[in-house]
RODO-2510 file (C-alpha; in nm, 4 decimals, decimal comma):
residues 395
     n   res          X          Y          Z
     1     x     0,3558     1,4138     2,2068
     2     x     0,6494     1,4834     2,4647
     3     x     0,9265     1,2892     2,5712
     4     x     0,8348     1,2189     2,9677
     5     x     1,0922     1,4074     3,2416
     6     x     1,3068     1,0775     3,3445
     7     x     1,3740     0,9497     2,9816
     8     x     1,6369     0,8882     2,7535
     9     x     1,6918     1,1412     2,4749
    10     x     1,5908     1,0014     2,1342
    11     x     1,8703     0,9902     1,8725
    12     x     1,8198     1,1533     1,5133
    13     x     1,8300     0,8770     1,2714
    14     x     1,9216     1,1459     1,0106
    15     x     2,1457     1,4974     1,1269
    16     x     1,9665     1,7368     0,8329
    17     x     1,6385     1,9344     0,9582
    18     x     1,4335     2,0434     0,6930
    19     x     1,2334     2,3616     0,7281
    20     x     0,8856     2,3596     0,5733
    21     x     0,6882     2,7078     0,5005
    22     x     0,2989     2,7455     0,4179
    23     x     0,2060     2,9814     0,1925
    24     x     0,1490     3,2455     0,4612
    25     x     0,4814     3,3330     0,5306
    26     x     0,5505     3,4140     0,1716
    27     x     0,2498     3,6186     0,0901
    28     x     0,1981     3,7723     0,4570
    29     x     0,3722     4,1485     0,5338
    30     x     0,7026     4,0242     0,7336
    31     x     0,6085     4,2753     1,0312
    32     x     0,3015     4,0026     1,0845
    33     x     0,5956     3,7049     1,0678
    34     x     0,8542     3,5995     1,3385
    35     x     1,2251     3,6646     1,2102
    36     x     1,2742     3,3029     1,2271
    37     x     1,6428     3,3793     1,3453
    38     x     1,6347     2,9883     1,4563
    39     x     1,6164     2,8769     1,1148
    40     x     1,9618     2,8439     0,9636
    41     x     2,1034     2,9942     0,6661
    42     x     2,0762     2,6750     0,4546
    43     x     1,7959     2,5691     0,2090
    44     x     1,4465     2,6842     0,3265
    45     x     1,1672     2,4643     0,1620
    46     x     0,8264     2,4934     0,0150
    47     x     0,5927     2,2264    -0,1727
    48     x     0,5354     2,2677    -0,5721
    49     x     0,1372     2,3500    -0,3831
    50     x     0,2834     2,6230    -0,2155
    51     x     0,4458     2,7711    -0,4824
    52     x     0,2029     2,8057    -0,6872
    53     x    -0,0607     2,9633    -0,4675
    54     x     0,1945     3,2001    -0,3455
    55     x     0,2369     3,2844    -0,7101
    56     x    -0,1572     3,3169    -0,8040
    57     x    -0,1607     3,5475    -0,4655
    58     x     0,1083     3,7587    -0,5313
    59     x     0,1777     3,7719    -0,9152
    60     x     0,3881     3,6261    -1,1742
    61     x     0,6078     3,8610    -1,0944
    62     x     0,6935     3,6951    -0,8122
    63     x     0,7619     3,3937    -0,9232
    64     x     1,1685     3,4599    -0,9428
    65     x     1,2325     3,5809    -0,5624
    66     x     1,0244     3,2795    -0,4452
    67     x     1,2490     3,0664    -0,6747
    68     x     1,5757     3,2192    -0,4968
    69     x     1,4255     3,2006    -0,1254
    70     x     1,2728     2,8672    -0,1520
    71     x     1,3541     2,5020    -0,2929
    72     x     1,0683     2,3182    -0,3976
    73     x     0,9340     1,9778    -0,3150
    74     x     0,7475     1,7911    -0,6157
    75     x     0,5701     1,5132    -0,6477
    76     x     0,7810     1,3977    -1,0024
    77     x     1,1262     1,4948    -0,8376
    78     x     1,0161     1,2251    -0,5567
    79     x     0,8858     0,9817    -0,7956
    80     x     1,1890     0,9979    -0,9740
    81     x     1,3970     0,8687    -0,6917
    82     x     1,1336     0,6461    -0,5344
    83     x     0,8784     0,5225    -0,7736
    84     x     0,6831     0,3895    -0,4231
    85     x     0,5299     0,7181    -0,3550
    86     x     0,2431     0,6295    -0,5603
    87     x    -0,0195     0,5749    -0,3804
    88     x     0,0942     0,6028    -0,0621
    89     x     0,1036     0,9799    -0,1293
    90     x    -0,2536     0,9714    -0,2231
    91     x    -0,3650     0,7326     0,0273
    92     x    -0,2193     0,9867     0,2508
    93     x    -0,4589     1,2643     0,0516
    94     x    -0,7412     0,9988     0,0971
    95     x    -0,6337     0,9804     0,4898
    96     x    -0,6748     1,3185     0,5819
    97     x    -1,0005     1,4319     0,3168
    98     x    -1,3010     1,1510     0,3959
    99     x    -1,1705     0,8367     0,5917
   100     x    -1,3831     0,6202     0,6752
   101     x    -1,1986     0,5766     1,0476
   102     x    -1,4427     0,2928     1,2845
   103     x    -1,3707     0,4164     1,6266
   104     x    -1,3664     0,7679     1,5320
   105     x    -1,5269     1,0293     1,6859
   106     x    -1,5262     1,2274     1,3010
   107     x    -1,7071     0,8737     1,1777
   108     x    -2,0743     1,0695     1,1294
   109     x    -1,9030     1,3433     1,0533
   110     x    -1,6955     1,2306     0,7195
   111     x    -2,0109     1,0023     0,6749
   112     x    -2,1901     1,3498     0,6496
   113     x    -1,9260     1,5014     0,4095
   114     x    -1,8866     1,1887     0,1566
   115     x    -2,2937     1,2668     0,1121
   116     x    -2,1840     1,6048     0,0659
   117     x    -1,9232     1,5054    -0,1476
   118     x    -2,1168     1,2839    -0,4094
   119     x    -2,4219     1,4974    -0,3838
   120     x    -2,6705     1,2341    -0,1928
   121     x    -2,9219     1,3412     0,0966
   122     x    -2,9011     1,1575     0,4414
   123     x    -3,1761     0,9881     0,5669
   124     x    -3,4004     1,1531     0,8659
   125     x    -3,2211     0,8442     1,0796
   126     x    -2,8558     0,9959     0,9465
   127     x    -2,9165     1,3386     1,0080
   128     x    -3,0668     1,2794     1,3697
   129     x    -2,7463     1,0476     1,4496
   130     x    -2,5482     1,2818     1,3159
   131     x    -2,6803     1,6389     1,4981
   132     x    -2,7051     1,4004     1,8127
   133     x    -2,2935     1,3415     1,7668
   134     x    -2,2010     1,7128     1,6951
   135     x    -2,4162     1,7817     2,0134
   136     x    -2,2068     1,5202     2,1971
   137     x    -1,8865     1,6829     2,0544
   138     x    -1,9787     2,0024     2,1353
   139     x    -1,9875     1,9272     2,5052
   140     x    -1,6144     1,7461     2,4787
   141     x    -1,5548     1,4040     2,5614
   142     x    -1,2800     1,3375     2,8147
   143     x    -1,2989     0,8929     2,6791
   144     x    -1,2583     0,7219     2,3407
   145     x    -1,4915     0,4979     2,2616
   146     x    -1,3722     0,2223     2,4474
   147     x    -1,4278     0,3943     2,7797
   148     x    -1,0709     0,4795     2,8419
   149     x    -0,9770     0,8284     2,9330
   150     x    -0,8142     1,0523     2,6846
   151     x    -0,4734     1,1519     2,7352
   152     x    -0,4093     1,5532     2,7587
   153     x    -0,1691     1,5564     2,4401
   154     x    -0,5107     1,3807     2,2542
   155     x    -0,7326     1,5922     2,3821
   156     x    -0,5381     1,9094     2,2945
   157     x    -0,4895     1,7779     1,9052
   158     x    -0,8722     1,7410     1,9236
   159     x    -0,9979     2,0734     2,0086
   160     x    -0,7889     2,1889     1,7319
   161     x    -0,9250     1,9228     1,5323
   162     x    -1,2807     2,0366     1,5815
   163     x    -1,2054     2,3988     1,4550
   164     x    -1,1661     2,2781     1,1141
   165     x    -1,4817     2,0031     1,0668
   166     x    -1,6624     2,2822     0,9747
   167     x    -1,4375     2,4574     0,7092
   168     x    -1,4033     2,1176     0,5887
   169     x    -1,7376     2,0722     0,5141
   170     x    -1,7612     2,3905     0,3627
   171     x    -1,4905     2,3503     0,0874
   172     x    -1,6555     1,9920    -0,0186
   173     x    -1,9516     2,1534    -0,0211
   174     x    -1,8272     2,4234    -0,2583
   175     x    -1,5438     2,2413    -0,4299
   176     x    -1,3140     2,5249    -0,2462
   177     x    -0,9453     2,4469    -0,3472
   178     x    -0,8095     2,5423    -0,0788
   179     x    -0,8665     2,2905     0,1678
   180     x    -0,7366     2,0385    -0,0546
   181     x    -0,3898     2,2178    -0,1144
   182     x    -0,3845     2,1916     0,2580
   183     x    -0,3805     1,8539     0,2424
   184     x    -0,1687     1,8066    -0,0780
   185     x     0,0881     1,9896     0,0807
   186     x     0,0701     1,8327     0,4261
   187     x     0,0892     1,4662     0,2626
   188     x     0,3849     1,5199     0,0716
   189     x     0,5858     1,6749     0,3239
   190     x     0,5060     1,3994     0,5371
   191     x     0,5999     1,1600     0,2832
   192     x     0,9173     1,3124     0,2318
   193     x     0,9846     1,2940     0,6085
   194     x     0,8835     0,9525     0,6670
   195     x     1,1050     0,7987     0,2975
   196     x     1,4209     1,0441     0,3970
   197     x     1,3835     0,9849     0,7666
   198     x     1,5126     1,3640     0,8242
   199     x     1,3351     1,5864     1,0805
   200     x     1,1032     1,7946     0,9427
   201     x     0,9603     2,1153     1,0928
   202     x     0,6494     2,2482     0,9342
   203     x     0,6097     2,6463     0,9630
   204     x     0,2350     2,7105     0,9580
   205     x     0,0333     3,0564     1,0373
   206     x    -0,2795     2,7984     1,0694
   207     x    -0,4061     2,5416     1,2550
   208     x    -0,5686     2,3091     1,0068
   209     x    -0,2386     2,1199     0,9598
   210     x    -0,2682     2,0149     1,3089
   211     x    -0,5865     1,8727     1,3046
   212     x    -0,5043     1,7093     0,9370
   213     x    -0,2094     1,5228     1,0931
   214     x    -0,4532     1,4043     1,3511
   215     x    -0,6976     1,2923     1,1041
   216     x    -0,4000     1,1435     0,8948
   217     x    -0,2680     0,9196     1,1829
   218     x    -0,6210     0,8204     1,3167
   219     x    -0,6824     0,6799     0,9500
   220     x    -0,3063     0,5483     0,9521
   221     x    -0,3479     0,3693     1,3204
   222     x    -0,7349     0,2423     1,1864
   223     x    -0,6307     0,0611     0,8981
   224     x    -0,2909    -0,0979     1,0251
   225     x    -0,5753    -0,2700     1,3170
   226     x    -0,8002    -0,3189     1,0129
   227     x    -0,5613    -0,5372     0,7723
   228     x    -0,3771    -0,7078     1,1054
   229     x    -0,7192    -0,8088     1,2926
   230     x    -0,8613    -0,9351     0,9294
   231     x    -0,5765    -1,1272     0,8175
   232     x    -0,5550    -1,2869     1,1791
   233     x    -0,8936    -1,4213     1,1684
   234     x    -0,8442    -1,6506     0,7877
   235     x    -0,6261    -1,9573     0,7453
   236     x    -0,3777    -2,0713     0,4882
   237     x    -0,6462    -2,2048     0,2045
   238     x    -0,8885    -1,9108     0,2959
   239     x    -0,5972    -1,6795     0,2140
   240     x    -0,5233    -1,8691    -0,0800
   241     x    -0,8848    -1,8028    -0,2032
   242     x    -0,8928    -1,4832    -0,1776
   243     x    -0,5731    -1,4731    -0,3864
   244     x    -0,7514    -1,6709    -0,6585
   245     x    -1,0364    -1,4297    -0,6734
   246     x    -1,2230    -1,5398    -0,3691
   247     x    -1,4386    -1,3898    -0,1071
   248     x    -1,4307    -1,4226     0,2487
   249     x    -1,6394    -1,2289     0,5211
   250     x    -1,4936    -1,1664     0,8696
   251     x    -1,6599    -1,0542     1,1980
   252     x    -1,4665    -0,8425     1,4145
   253     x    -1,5168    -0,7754     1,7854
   254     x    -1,5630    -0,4525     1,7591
   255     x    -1,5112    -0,3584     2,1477
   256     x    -1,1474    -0,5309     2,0593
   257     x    -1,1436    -0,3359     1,7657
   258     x    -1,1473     0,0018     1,8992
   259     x    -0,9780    -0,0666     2,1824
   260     x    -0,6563    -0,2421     1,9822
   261     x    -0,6447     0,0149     1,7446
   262     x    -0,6784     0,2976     2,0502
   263     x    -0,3430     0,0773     2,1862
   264     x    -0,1643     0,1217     1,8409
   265     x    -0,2714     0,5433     1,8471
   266     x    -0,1460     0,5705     2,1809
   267     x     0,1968     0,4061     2,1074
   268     x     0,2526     0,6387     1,7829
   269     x     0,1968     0,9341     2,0606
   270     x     0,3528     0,8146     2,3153
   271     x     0,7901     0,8297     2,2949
   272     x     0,8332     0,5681     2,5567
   273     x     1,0345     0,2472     2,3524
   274     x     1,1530     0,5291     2,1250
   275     x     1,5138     0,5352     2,0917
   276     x     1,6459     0,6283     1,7756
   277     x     1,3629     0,7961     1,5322
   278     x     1,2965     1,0851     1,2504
   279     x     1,0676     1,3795     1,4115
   280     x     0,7912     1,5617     1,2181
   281     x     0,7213     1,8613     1,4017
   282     x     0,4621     2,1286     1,3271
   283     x     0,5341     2,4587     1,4461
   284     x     0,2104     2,7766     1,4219
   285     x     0,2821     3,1192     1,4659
   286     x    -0,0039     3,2352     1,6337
   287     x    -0,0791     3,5929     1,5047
   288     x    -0,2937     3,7591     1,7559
   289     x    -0,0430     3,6743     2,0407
   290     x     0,2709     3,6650     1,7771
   291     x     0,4215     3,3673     1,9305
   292     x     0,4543     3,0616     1,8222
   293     x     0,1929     2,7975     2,0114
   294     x     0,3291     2,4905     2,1245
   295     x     0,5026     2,2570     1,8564
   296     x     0,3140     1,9879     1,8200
   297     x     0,5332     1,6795     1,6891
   298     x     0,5704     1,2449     1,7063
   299     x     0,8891     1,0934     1,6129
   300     x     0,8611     0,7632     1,3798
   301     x     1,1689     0,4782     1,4400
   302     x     1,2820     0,3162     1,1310
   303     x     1,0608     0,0474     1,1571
   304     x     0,7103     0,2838     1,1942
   305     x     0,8487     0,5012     0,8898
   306     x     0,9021     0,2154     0,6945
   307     x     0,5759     0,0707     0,6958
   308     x     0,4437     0,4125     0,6801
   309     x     0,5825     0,4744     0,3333
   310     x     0,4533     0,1285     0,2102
   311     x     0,0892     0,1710     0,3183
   312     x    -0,1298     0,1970     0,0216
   313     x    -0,5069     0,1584     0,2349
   314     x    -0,7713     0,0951    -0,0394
   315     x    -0,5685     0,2046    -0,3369
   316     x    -0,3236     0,0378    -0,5727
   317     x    -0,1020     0,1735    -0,8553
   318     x    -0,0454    -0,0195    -1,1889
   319     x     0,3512     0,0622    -1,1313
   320     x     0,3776     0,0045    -0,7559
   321     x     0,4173    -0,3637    -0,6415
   322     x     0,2078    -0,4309    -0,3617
   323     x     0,2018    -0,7775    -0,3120
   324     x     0,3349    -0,7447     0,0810
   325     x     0,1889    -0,6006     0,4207
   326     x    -0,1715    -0,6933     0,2851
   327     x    -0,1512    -0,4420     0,0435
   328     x    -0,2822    -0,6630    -0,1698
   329     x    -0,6538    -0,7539    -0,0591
   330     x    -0,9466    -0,5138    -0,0662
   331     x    -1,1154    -0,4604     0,2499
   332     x    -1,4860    -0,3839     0,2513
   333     x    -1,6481    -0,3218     0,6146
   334     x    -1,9675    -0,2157     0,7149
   335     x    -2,0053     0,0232     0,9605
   336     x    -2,2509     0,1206     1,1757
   337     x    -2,2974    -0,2783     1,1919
   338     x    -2,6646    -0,4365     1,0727
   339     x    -2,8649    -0,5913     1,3133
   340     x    -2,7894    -0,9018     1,2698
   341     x    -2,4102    -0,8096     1,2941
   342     x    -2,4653    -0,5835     1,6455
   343     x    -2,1128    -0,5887     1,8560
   344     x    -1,9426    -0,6667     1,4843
   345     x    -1,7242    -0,5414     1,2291
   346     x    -1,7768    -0,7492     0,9134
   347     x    -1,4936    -0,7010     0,7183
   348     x    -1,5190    -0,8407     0,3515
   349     x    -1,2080    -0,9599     0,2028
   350     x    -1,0824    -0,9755    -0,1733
   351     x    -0,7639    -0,9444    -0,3752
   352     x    -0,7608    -0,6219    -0,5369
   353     x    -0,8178    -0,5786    -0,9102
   354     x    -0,4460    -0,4523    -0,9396
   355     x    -0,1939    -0,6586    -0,7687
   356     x     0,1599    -0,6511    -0,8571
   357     x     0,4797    -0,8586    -0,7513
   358     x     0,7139    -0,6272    -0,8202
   359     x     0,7439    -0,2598    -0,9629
   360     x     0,7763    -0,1434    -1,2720
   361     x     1,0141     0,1355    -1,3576
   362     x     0,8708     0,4367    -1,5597
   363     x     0,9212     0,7968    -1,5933
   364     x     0,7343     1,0366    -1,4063
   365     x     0,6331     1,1623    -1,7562
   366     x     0,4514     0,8370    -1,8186
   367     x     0,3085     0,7690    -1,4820
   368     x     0,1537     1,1129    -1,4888
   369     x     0,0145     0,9894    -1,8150
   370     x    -0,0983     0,6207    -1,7216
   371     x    -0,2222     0,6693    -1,3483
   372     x    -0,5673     0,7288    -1,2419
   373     x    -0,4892     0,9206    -0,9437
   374     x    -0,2193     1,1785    -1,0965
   375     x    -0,4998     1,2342    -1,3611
   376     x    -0,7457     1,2612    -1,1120
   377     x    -0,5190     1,5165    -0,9184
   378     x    -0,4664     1,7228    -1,2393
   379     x    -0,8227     1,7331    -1,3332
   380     x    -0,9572     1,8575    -1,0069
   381     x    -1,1698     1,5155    -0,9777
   382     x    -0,9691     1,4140    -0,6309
   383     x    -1,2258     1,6652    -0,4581
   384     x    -1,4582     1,4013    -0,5277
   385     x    -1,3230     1,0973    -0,3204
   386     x    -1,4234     0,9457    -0,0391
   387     x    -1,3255     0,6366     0,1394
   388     x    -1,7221     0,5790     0,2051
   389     x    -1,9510     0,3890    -0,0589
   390     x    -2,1768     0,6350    -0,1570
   391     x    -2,3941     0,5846    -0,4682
   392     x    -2,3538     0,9443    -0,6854
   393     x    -2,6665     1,1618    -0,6355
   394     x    -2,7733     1,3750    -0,9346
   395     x    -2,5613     1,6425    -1,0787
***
């Protein structure tokens, strides 16, 4: 997460800083806030998510002054300008509320919550594995799962990480809003970061964003291995068969797996090679001590950000060309492998039902109108995805 004694500073691809609130410091008595006398006098910013639960929380009376402190971030005004936010935006949503991340340690554990999620009961043999990996957690583990040792900046983002499984759990459980404007909030902003490439400092009272942008780049780092190691293993004609309509299974080494993706994680951590980059940086006012803890942060270079902004995982947009960066094919692995496939990941490949060459231009007006996931967003039905196959239990 730090830039090593001994190296070169990393240049600012952008000059601007953009300063990010929660809705904390707008609805929280200013004598339990720092005075922020850092921050400069220019724009101070806020997501559309934000503003409105600052504005259930503290009236519609409020709604002016928040208006003249803050500018607001929206999904439309971004859409506007860069039609490519959808998906990636949601993907990011997707990312952070129920991967489906092989080589995570929170792989039972978001197996457990897409049950939870569509209402299905484990099995006696899923709820042992599961208590048996909470137990694990509990303890700590100081190696990933391919038996190298954790570095201390990893370790640190995953004790925060395992404050929130639980209130995660909870608010799929009970369909609690909250947790989800987390994420809403946390996606876009990093969106907006990544497309811009201007620094972005995110002003938090909590620590749930922390372990969200953990959660976000595990799932990032995951499927990046996922789509590279697949489309490595097919040739020419297989490719061209899958573009036709095709099928084609792959087996994975899933020792290699874990540990190439662990090699991609560590570089996104790591600054060394890091010259010129945009920084997202996370900063939590910890009340009880009233401090702020240590910022937690990773810069992106050009190149990262770039394919950041273009990754659409699983999903696909009937606007949004995605015939590039395997955007295009549908990826269906199975995880914990069957016998038969012990020591493998069997990847399925297919094209996706919606594949575009190029992206058409329509309003945010009509895209709200037209695309499953803004509807899905607007209806409250986004509390129900999950990156796991789960059949829907009874309702």
């Amino acid at each position: 997460m730090k830039t090593p004694e001994g190296q070169p500073t990393i240049r600012r691809l952008r000059p601007e800083v953009l300063h990010f609130f929660d809705t904390n410091f707008l609805v929280l008595p200013e004598a339990k806030l720092p005075l922020l006398k850092h921050v400069p006098d220019g724009p101070r910013w806020i997501t559309e998510t934000v503003r409105q639960e600052a504005i259930e929380k503290l009236g519609a009376t409020a709604e002016r002054d928040i208006d003249a402190r803050y500018e607001a971030l929206r999904f439309r005004d971004l859409y506007r300008l860069d039609p490519g936010i959808c998906p990636t935006y949601y993907y990011y949503v997707l990312a952070m509320y129920n991967p489906a991340n092989v080589g995570s340690e929170d792989f039972l554990a978001d197996m457990y919550n897409s049950r939870v999620i569509k209402n299905v009961a484990l099995t006696e043999q899923e709820k042992r594995a599961y208590q048996r990996d909470r137990r694990q957690l509990s303890s700590g583990r100081t190696h990933d799962d391919s038996g190298r040792p954790k570095g201390d900046g990893h370790r640190f983002l995953e004790r925060l990480a395992s404050r929130t499984r639980k209130k995660a759990t909870t608010a799929m459980r009970d369909k609690h809003p909250a947790y989800l404007r987390d994420i809403r909030s946390l996606a876009l902003i990093l969106y907006n970061c990544l497309s811009t490439r201007q620094n972005t400092i995110y002003y938090t009272t909590d620590g749930d964003p922390i372990a969200l942008f953990l959660k976000w780049l595990d799932s990032m780092t995951m499927w990046m291995t996922l789509v590279n190691a697949s489309l490595e293993k097919i040739t020419s004609a297989e490719r061209g068969h899958i573009a036709g309509g095709g099928r084609i299974d792959v087996r994975l080494d899933a020792a290699a797996f874990v540990e190439r993706r662990y090699k991609l994680f560590e570089g996104f951590v790591l600054d060394r090679r890091k010259k010129q980059a945009c920084r997202f940086t996370i900063k939590r006012w910890n009340q009880e001590a009233s401090t702020f803890d240590e910022d937690v942060y990773l810069w992106f270079d050009d190149k990262v950000a770039e394919g950041l902004t273009r990754a659409h995982g699983p999903l696909s947009c009937h606007f949004t060309m995605n015939a590039e960066r395997g955007n295009w094919v549908d990826m269906r692995y199975h995880w914990p492998p069957a016998k038969e496939d012990l020591g493998k990941l069997r990847v399925n490949l297919a094209r996706k039902r919606i594949v575009n060459q190029e992206s058409l231009s329509v309003s945010p007006e009509v895209h709200d109108d037209r695309c499953r996931y803004r509807q899905e967003d607007a209806s409250g039905e986004m509390a129900d995805w999950s990156q796991f196959v789960v059949p829907r239990g009874p309702r």
